[in-house]
N, C-alpha and C positions, 0 to 999 in steps of 0.2 A: 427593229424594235426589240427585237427576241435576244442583242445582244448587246443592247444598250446599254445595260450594268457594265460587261464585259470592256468592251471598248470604253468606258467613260475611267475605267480604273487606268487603261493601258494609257490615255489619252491627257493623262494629268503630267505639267510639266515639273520638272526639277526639283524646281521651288518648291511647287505645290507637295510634291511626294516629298520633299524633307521635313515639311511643314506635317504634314500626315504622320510619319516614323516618329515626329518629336514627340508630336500629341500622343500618341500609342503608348510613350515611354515614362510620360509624363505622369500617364493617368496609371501606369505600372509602377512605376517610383510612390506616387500616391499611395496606392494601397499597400503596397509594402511595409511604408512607416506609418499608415493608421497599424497593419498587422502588430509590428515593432512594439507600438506606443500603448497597446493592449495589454492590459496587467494578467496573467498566465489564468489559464482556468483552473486549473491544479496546481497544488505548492503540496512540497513536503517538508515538515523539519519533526524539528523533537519539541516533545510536548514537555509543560510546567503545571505547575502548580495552577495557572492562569487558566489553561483548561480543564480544569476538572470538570466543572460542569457539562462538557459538550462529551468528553469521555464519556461518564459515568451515562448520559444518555444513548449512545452507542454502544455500550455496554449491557447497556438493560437490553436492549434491543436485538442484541448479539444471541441473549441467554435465553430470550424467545423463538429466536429465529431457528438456532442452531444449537440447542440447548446438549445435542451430542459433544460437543467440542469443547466445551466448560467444564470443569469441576463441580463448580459452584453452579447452583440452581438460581433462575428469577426470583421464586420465591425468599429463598434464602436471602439475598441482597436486597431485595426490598423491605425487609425484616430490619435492614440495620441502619440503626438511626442516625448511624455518626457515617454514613458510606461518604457522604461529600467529601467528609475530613480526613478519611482515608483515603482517598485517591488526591486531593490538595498534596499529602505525604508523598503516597508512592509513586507521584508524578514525577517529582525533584531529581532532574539527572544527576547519578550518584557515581562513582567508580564502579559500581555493584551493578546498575540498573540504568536503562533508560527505556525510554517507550516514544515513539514515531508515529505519525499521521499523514493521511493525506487530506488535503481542505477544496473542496469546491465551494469557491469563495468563502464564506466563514462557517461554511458546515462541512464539520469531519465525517467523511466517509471509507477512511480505511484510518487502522491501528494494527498495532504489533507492538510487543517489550522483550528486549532483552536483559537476562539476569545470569548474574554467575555468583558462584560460591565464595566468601571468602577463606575457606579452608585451605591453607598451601595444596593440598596433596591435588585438588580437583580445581583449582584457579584456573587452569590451563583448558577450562572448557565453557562453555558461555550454552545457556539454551533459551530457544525461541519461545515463545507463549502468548497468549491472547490475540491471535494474529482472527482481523474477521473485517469484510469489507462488505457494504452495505445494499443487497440484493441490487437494487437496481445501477449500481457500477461495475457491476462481475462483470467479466467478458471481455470489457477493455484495456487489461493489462493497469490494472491499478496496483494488484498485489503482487505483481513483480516488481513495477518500479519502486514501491515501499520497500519490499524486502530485500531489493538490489538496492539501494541507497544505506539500510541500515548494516546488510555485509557491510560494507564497504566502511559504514563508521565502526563495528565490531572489531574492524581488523588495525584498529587506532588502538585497543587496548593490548595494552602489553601485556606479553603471555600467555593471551587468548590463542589456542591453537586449532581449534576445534567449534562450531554450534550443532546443537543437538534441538530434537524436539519429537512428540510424539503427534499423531495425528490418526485419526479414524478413520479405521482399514477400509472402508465403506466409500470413504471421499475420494471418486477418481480424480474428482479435478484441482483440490489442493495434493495429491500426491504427486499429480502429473504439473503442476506449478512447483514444490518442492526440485523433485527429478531435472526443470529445464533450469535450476537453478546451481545444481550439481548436488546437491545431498544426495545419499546413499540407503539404500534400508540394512537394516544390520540386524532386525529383530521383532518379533509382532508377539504381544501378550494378549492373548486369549481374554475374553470376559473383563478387559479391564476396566470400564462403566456398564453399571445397570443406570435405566432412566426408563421411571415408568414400566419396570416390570422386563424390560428391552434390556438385554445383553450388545456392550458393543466391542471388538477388537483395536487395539490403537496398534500401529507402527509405530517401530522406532528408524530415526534415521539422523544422518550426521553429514554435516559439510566439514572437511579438512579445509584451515585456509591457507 
């Protein structure tokens, strides 16, 4: 009795065991094309004018979270009344400008914009900005795959030789995201946010592309 599982496996004929490997494959092919037929948990593309509003809520969110990383203060933005209408604008992919999302299902949780100068002399250089993903997605490799998507459209614009961006000397883990991405540091400015009385240093660093 003790090996009655045993022998009842060894003990199945031909048939039966083809009949067994089918079903096994069957119910494996199965899940595969439910997996397939499953719409992605994350999408990334570029953002329009159409999302302003899920921005601009990330954004507020951003400037509470991590108000180190911002220029701009919450208060300040909430202050302004036309802010919708402004990001409707600075959504619009331009030759100058675009900005990228990641969406779990229809809520953005990671951004970033690229912008570059139209001035000949400095065309040839593109820098990162607003990049910030949403506390509870850290960890999972969300702001690499946004940031390695948008390189990659960066390197569509002609001329683009270079991205640049500055980041808070304090952030090990967006410098060490930066670093696995190949940016470089080249230079760190002392004092260059106060918030709240708080001094903070930002790096500077650069991806050649």
């Amino acid at each position: 009795m003790r090996h009655s599982g045993f022998r009842c496996f060894f003990a199945m004929s031909g048939e039966e065991y083809s009949l067994s490997v089918s079903y096994v494959y069957k119910i494996l092919n199965r899940k595969k094309d439910c997996q397939m037929n499953q719409p992605p948990l994350f999408t990334t593309r570029v953002l329009d004018a159409a999302d302003a509003e899920t921005y601009v809520a990330l954004r507020l969110e951003a400037l509470r979270t991590n108000p180190e990383a911002f220029l701009v203060t919450y208060e300040e933005s909430i202050a302004d009344d036309n802010l919708l209408a402004v990001y409707r604008n600075r959504l619009m992919p331009t030759p100058l400008s675009f900005t990228m999302g990641v969406f779990r299902g229809e809520d953005l949780v990671s951004m970033a914009t690229f912008i570059r100068s139209d001035r000949e002399k400095i065309r040839h250089k593109a820098s990162l900005v607003a990049v910030y993903t949403t506390p509870d997605e850290r960890g999972k490799g969300m702001s690499k795959m946004l940031l390695s998507a948008m390189i990659e459209k960066a390197r569509e614009w002609e001329g683009v030789e270079q991205i640049t961006l500055t980041v808070a000397s304090e952030n090990a883990p967006a410098v060490m995201l930066y670093r696995s991405l190949g940016f470089e540091w080249f230079g760190t400015e002392k004092k260059a946010m106060i918030h709240q009385g708080v001094y903070a240093d930002e790096d500077y660093m650069k991806l050649m592309l």
